[in-house]
N, C-alpha and C positions, 0 to 999 in steps of 0.2 A: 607330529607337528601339523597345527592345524592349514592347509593351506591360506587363507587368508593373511598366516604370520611372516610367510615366506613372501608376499606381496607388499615392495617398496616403490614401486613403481609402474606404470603403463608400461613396459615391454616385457616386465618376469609375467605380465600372461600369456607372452608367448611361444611360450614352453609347454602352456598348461595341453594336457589329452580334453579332447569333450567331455570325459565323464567326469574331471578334474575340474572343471567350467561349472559342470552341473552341482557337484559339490562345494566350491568356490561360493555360487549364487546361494546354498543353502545355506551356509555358515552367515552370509552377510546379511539375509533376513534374521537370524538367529543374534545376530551383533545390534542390530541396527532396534529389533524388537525388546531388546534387553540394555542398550544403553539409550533409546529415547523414550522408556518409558517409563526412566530413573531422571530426564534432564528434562523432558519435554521438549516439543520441537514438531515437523513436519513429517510424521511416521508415513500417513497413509501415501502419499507421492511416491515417498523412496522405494518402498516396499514393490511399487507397479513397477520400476522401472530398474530394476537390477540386472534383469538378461540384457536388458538391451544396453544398458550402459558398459558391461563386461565385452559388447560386442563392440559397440562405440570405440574402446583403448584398443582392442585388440587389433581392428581394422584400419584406424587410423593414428597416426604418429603425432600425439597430442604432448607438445605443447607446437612441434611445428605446423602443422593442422590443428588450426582451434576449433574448441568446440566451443558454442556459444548456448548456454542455458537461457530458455527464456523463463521469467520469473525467476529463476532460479533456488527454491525450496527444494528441487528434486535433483540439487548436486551434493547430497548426502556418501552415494556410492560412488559417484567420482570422487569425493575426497577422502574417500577410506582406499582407492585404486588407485591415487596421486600419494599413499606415502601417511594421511592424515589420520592415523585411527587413536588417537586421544579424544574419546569426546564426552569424558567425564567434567568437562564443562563449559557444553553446549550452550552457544547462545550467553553466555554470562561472562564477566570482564576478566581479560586473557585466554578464555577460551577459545574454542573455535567458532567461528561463525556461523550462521544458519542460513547464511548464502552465499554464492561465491565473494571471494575476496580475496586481490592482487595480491596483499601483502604476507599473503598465506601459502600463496602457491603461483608457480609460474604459469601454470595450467587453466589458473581462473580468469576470466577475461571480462565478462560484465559484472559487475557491483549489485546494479539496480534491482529492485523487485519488483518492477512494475512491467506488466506484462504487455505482450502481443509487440515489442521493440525486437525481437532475436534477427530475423528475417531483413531487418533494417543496414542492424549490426555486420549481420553474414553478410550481407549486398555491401558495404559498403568496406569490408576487411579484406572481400576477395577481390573490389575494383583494385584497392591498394596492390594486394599479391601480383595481379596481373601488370599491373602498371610497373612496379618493381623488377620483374620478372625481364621485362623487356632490356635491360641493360645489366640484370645481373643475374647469370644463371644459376645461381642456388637458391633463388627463390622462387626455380618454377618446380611446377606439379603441388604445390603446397594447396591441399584441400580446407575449405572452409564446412562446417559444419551445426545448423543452428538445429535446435532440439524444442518442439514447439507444441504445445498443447494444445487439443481440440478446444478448450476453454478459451484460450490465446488466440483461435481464428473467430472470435467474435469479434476482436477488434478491428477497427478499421485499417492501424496500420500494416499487422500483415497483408493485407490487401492492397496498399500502395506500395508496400515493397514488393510483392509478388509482381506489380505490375512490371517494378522499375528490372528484378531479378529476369523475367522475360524478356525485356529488348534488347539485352546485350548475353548471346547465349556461349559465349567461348568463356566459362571461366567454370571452375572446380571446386561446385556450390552442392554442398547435400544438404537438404530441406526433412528433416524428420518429425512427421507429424506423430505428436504420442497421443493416439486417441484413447482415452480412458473414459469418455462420454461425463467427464465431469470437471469444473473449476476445482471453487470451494466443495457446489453440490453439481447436480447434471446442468451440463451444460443443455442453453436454453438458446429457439431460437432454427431458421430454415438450415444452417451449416450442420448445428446438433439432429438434427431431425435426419438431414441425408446422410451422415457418419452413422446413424446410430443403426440405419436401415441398413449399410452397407456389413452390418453385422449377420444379417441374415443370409440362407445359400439362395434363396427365392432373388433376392436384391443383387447380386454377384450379377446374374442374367441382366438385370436389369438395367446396368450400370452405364454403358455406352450410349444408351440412347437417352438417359434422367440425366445425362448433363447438363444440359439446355435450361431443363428446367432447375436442376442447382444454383446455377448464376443467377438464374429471373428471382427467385426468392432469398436471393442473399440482397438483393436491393440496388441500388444505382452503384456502389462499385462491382457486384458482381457480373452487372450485365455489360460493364464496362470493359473489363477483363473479359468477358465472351466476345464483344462486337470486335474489339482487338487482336481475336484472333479470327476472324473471320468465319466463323461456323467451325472453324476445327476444334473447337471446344471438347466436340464429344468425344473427346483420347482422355479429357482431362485426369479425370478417375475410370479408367477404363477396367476392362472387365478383369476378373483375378487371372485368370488364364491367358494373358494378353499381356504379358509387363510391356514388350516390346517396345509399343505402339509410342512413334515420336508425333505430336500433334506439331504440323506445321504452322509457320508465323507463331507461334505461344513459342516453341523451341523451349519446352518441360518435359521431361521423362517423369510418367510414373508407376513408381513399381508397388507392388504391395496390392491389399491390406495382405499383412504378414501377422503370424501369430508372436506376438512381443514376448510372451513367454518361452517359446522354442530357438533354444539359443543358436542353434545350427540353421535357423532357416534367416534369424535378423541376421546374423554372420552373411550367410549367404548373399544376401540383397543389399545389403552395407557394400560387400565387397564390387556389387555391379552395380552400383550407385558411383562409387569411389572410381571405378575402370569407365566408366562412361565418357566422363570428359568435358559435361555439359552441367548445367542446371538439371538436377533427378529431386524431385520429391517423391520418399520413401514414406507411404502409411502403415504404421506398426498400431495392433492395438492391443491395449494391454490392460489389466487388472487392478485400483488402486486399492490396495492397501493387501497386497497377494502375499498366501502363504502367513496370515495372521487370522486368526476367523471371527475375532471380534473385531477385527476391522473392514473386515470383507462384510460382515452383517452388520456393520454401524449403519442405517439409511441416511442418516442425517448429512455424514461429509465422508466416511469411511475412515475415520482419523485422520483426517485431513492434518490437523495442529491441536495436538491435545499436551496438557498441563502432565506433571507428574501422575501416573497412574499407576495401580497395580495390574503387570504386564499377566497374571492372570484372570482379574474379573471384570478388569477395565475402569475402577474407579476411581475417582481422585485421591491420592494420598493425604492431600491437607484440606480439612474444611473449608466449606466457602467463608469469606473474610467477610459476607453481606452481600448485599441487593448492587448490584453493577449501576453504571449510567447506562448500558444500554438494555439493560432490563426494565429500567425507570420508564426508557424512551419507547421500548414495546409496550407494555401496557398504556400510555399516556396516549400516544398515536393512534390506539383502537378509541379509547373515551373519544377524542377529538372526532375521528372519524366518523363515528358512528353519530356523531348530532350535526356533523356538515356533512352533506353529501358530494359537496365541491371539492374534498380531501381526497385527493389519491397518492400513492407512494411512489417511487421510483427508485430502483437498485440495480446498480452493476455487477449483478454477479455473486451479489454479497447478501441474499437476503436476511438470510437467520445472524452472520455478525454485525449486522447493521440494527438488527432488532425489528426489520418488515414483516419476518414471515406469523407472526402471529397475528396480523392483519390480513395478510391474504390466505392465511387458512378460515378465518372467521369469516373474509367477505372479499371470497373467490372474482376476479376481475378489476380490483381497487389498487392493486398492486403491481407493475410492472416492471419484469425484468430483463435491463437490455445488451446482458451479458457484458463482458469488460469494454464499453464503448461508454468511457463519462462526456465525451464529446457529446454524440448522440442524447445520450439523457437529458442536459443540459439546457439542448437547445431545443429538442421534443419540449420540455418542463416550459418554455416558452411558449409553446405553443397551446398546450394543455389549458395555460392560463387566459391566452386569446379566445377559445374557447369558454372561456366561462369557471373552470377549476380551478383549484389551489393544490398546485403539487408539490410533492414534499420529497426532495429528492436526499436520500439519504446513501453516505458513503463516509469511507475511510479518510480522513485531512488530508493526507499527503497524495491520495488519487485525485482529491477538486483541482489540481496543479494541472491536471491535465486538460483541464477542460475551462480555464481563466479565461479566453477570448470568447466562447459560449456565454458565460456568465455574463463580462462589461458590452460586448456587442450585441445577443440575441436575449437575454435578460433584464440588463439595466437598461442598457438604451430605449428599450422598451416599455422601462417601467411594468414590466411583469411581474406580478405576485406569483413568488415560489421563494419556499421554503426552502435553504439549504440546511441538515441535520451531518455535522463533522464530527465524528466517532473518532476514535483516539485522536484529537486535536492536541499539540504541543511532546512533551518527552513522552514516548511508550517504552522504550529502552532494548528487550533483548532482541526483539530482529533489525536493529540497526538500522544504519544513513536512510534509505531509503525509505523504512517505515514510520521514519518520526513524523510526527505533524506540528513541527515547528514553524512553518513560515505561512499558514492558510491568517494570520494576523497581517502581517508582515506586507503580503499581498493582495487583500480581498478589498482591507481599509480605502485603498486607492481609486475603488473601482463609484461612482457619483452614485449619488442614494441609496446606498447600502446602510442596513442597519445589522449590528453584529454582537450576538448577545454570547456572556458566558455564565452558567450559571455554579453557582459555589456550592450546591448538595441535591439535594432529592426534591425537596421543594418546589427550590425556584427553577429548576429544569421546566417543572411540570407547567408550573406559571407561565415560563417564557417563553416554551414552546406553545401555549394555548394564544401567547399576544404576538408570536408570529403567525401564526396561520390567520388570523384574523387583518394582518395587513395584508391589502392587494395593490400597492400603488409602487410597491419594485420590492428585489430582494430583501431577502432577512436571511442571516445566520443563524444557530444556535451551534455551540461550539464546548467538545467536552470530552474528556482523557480516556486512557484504557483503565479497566479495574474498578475498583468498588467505590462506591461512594463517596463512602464513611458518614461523621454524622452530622446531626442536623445543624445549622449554626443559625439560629434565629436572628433577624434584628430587632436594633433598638426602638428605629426610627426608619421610616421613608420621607425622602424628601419628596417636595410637590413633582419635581418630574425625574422623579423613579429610585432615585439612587437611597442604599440601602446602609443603614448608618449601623456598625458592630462596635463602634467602640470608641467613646469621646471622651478627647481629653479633658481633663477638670471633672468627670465624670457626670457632664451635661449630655443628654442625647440628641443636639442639637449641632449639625456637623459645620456651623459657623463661629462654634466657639473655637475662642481663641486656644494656641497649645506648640510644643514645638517639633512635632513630625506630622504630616500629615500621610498616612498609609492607602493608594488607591490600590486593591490588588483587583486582580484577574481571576475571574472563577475559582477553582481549585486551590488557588496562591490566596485567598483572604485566609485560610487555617492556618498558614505560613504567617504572613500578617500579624494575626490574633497574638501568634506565641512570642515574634520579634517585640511585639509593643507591651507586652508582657516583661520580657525582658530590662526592656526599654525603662520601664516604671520601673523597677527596682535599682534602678541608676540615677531618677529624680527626672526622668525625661517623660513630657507629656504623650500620650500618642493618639492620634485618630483614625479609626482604620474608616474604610469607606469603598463597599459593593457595588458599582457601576450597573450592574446588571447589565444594560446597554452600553455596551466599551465604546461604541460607534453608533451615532453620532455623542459630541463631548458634551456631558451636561453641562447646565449652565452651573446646577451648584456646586459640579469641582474646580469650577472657576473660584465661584465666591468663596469655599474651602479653600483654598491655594493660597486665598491673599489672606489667610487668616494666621497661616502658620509658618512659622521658620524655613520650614524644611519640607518638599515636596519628593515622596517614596515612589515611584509608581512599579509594579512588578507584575509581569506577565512570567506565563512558561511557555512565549518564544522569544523568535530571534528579535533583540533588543534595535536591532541596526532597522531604524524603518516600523518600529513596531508601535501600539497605540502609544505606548509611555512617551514615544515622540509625538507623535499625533495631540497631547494631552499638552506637551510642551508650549509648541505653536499654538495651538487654545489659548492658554494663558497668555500667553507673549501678544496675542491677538489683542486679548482684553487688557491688557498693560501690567499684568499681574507679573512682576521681577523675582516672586521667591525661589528660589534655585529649585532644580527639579532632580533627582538622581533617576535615571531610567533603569530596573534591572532586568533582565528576562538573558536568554543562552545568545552562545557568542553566533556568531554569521558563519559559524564551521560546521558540517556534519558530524552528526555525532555519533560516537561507536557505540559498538555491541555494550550492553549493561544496563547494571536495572534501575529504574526512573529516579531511585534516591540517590545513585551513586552520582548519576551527569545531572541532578540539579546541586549537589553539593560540588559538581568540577564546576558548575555555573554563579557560585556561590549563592544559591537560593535557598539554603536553608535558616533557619529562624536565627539561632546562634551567629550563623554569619553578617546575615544581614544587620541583623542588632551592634554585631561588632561595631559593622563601617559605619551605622549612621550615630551609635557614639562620638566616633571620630571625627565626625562631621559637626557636631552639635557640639562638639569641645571645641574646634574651630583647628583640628588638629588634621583633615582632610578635609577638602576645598573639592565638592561634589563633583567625581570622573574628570577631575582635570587632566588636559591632558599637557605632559613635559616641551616646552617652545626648543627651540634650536640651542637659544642661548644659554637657559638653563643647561644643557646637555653638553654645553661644551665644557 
């Protein structure tokens, strides 16, 4: 029986012999390499971090000691060690998750996927313990534990939680940094630079006295965190032979670097970590994508997140379905570039999935990456622009969240030209809540002088991404899904300012003809559109679809369109509470224009694991659906989102 079968839990590894550990750790690369390269998913993370996760359960009493994953992609083998090993379907609806998740395990404690928060978490789980602690004692000794990636100390927040985790040092906080010297790809940047030296036995010597200089090139939090400890900085990462070493006023134990692979020696240092008593940051470093050789030799990400593959040649099991949007948005970003010299990039971390890196392989310096700090990017891109450039800062929707008061204060206020470029904006589906980009609509609209484009195929990307970089008098969006294209959808007609007419009623291509649905969609959702009014016409109902291009600010002629027809569609793929379809509302209602409006886009809930058809169909955004409701609205048989009064209900 295989060990791994006999594992229902974090304590039956406490029976295990070492060389039972050592075998344990082989079987679950061998599990892990052979069911996510049948599901796809986050292989290369998990693969680095199997000894040390085996040492993690074994050392500490998790679920009453949490542990806290930051990002959480690399709680793979904790949920095969919590009891979870079905992951024949990974990431898809009912399956198991692809990051931690309450409702899956008592064991999982942060949701989010958004990194460099663990240390936040920790700090603020173990003020709880200790607070609690004081009036009840079964809830002392209770160890907190965050698990944090050299990628992760780019950001700024660990750095203000490090601060806050030093000035209150009585509490039972282990800090495990997993240096694997990479994010997505290597980590970039003065933190990456001194971890990556700390690999060498030359640097080990070196270590005590190149503190000083660590903090000064991490930048104004680093040196901040130095002056606060008064010069005793140089313990911080002290020498390997030295775990001892308590740097006073910091009040941080740190032990390590330790080889993350040798399970006997993280065991070891876990367990004087845990007997300490104090705040200890342990640095383990370890291998992404270890014990696979086509993932140890990928240079690109090391299989950071790869699709269905064959687990021996490493290639994709299903043809490409077409040309991506951000393939479109790679190539299109060099064209621009190369005839404005004012164009530079900006990426957190994210170069090659955002679509930069074939810009800064072509022209080395044009491209900046400021590792997971969108904060930072945001407000740099401000400045870039005060200088005289146009920077084009490109990122994942659901990361711009983090950096919203960067944008309306050091951005707009400013009237700074910079380009925002939002990659999977709206449903993406199998990594779930956290990685959808359903609300950069919702929230960006708000922000004054913004202009906010969505394009609907390959074309008009190229277009509107050429007529935002050309403006410099405040932001611009361009905003666009995960996945393929698909194809081209011409139109019929442009109106004088801008908006793109696919399909008029009476079969005039003139979007002021009269008709009785008027269709405004959102990028991706005019295909949706097309097929609903399709529909539509085989029922004797008019329809006009109509391409915004610029969703933000509201033309003036889906004003004049609105008072022309019945019935006013508008659909986005976000959250509808707040979203332009409201925005479009107030528009009309401005201009006195009364024709009812139906707003559709997904509810104001997060959305689960599952794939992008499945949650626009629970959102009711598919063509069939849509075409139902506004039958029933044009028969006079549903009265647009009404919503039920008191009395009715009584």
């Amino acid at each position: 029986m295989a060990i791994l079968d006999r594992i229902e839990g974090p304590r039956d590894l406490d029976a295990l012999t070492p060389e039972e550990c050592s075998e344990l750790a082989a079987e679950i690369r061998e599990f892990l390499i052979e069911a996510v390269t049948r599901t796809g998913g986050h292989l290369g993370p998990n693969l680095g971090v199997v000894e040390l996760t085996i040492a993690l359960h074994r050392v500490f009493d998790s679920p009453r000691d949490p542990i806290v994953f930051d990002t959480g992609h690399q709680s793979y083998v904790h949920k095969l060690l919590t009891g979870r090993k079905d992951f024949s379907a990974l990431r898809t609806r009912g399956g198991l998750a692809g990051y931690p998740q309450r409702a899956e395990s008592e064991h999982d404690i942060v949701e989010s996927s958004h990194a460099s928060s663990s240390l936040s978490w920790a700090d603020g789980i173990s003020r709880a313990f200790a607070r609690r602690a004081q009036s009840d004692p079964s809830q002392q000794h209770r160890h907190v534990v965050a698990v944090v990636g050299d990628g992760a100390l780019t950001g700024g927040m660990t750095w203000e939680a490090l601060n806050n985790i030093t000035d209150d040092n009585d509490r039972d906080l282990v800090l495990v940094v997993n240096d694997n010297g990479r994010s997505y790809a290597p980590t970039i940047g003065g933190m990456a630079r001194f971890l990556n030296s700390v690999r060498s036995k030359e640097a080990y010597r070196e270590l005590q006295e190149g503190s000083e200089k660590l903090f000064s090139r991490l930048g104004t939090p680093g040196r901040t965190v130095y002056r606060a400890a008064r010069g005793a900085m140089r313990g911080f990462v002290s020498r390997a032979s030295n775990n001892q070493d308590l740097y006073s006023n910091l009040d941080i134990k740190y032990l390590g670097p330790v080889d993350g692979h040798d399970l006997a020696a993280v065991e070891e240092v876990l367990r004087q970590a845990k007997g300490y008593g104090r705040p200890t940051l342990v640095h383990v470093i370890t291998e992404k994508g270890r014990g696979y050789a086509l993932a140890e030799n990928d240079l690109a990400d090391q299989f950071h997140a790869i699709g269905q593959i064959d687990p021996g040649s490493g290639e994709p099991l299903e043809a490409s379905r077409g040309r991506s949007w951000t393939s479109v948005f790679r190539d299109r970003i060099v064209e621009l570039a190369e005839a404005d010299e004012r164009i530079v990039g900006i990426t957190a971390a994210m170069l090659a999935p955002t679509g930069l890196d074939r810009l800064a392989a072509l022209h080395p310096g044009r491209v900046i990456d400021v590792g997971i700090a969108e904060q930072h990017a945001v407000a740099s891109a401000a400045g870039l622009a005060y200088g005289g450039m146009h920077p084009v800062v490109a990122v994942y929707a659901t990361f711009m969240n983090r950096a919203f008061d960067q944008l309306l204060m050091d951005v707009a206020l400013h009237r700074a030209g910079v380009t925002f470029v939002l990659d999977r904006a709206g449903i993406t589906g199998p990594d779930g809540a956290s990685h959808n980009g359903v609300w950069d609509l919702a929230t960006l609209q708000v922000v004054p002088g913004i202009r906010i484009a969505a394009p609907r195929d390959a074309a008009t990307l190229e277009e509107l991404l050429g007529e935002a970089v050309a403006i410099d008098d405040g932001p611009t969006v361009i905003r666009y899904p995960k996945g393929a294209v698909g194809e081209a959808l011409p139109a019929l007609a442009r109106t004088a300012d801008g908006v793109d007419v696919l399909r008029a009623a009476g079969g005039s291509a003139a979007p002021t003809g009269h008709g009785d649905v008027l269709f405004i969609a959102v990028g991706p959702m005019v295909q949706v559109a097309l097929e609903a009014a399709e529909l539509l016409e085989a029922e004797g109902i008019t329809a006009t679809v109509l391409d915004p291009r610029w969703v933000v600010p509201v033309a003036e002629s889906l004003v004049s369109a609105a008072r022309d027809h019945r019935l006013v569609i508008t659909i986005e793929d976000g959250i509808r509470v707040g979203g332009v379809g409201t925005r479009m509302r107030q528009a009309f209602r401005d201009a006195g224009v009364d024709t009812p409006v139906s707003e559709l886009g997904t509810p104001d809930a997060f959305p689960d694991h599952a794939s992008r058809s499945e949650l626009l169909a629970d959102a009711g955004l598919t063509a069939p659906q849509i075409a139902a409701t506004v039958t029933e609205q044009v028969r006079g048989r549903r009265i647009p989102f009404a919503r039920p009064t008191a009395r009715s209900q009584a």
